[in-house]
N, C-alpha and C positions, 0 to 999 in steps of 0.2 A: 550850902544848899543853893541851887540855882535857883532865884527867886529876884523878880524885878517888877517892880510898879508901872502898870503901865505900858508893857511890852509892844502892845500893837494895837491897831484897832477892831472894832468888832466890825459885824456882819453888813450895816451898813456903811462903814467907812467912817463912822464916829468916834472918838480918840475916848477908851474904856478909861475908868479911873476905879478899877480894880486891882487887888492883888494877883497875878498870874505867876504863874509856872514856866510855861509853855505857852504857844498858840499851834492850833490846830488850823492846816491849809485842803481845803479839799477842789483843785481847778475844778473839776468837772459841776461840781455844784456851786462854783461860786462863792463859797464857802471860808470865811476867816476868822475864828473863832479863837478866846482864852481858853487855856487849859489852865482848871484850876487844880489844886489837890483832896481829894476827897469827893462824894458824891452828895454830900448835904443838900437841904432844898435851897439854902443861897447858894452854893455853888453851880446847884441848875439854872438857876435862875436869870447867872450872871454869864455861862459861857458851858463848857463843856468838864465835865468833873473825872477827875482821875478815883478809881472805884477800889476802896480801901483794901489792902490784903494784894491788888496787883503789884506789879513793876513801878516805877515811876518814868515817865514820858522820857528815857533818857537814853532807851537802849541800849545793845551791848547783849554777849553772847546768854543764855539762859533767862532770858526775859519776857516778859510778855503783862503788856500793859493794855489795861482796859479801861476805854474810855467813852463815860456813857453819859445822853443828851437826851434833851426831851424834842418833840418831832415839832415842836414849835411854841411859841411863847408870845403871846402880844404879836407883835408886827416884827421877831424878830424868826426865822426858820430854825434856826438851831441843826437839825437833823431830818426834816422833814421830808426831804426827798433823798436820804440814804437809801432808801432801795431799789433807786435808780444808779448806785454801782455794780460794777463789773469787774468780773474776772481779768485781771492786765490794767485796772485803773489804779492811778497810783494818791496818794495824799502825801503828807507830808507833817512832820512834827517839828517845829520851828521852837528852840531851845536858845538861851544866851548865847551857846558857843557855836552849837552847827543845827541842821538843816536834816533831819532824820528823812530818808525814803521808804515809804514801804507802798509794796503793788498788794493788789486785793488776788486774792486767791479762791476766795467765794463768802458766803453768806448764807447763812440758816434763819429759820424760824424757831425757837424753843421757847419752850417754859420759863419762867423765872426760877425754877430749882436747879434748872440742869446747868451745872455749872462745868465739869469734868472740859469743857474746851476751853475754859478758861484760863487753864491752869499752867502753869512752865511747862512749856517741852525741851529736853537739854539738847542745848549747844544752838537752839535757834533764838533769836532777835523777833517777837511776834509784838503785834497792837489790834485790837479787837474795839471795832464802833459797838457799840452797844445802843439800844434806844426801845420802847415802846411800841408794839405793834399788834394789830393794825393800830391804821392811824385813830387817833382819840379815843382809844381803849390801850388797856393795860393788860390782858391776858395774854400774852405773850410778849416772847423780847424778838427785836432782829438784830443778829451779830454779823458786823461786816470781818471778815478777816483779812489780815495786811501783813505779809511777810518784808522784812527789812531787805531792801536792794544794795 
């Protein structure tokens, strides 16, 4: 398992002493976030959660990892101005070994049942933001989508 103590820092540049995954890179928001495994409420708590039953942050053909955050926490943003990406912006999943690309392709608003985008499409590399929407309510999700460059 790729799994390392400590891999980065968080959001504001403070050195995590969590267990991570991954971290999640988002330029346009400023954005430097742990990915952890699972979506538990420490895992939200601490960084952004890999949501059980997805892919794992690792890519690679028939995949598709979902990874969901809350729109902010205390003083830290977490996901808060995810709906301020775009179509052509790109993030980035930062792994022990490499450096995953994926550009956003678009973003909906759903339910929390509708799950059917979330699911593998074969032969494509997919990672899907996940988060709460609107802001400070929970009736609906917003999913950013990120096809792997």
């Amino acid at each position: 398992m790729l799994k390392e103590r400590s891999l980065t820092a968080d959001t504001q540049g403070n050195t995590t002493d969590i267990d991570t995954f991954a971290t999640l890179e988002i330029p346009k928001l400023g954005l430097h976030i742990p990915i952890l495994l699972g979506a538990s409420d420490y895992a939200l708590s601490q960084g952004i959660g890999q949501v059980e039953g997805s892919s794992l942050p690792v890519g690679g053909p028939n995949t598709h990892t979902v990874l969901a955050g809350h729109r902010g926490m205390g003083t830290k943003e977490m996901f808060r101005n995810l709906d301020e990406l775009q179509p052509g912006d790109v993030f980035y999943i930062h792994t022990l070994d490499e450096r995953l690309v994926y550009k956003v392709e678009g973003s909906a608003v759903i339910l929390p049942h509708e799950t059917d985008s979330l699911r593998v499409k074969e032969g494509r590399d997919l990672a899907t933001l996940l988060t709460c929407h609107p802001y400070r309510s929970n009736t609906h999700r917003l999913v950013v989508y990120g096809v792997r460059r």
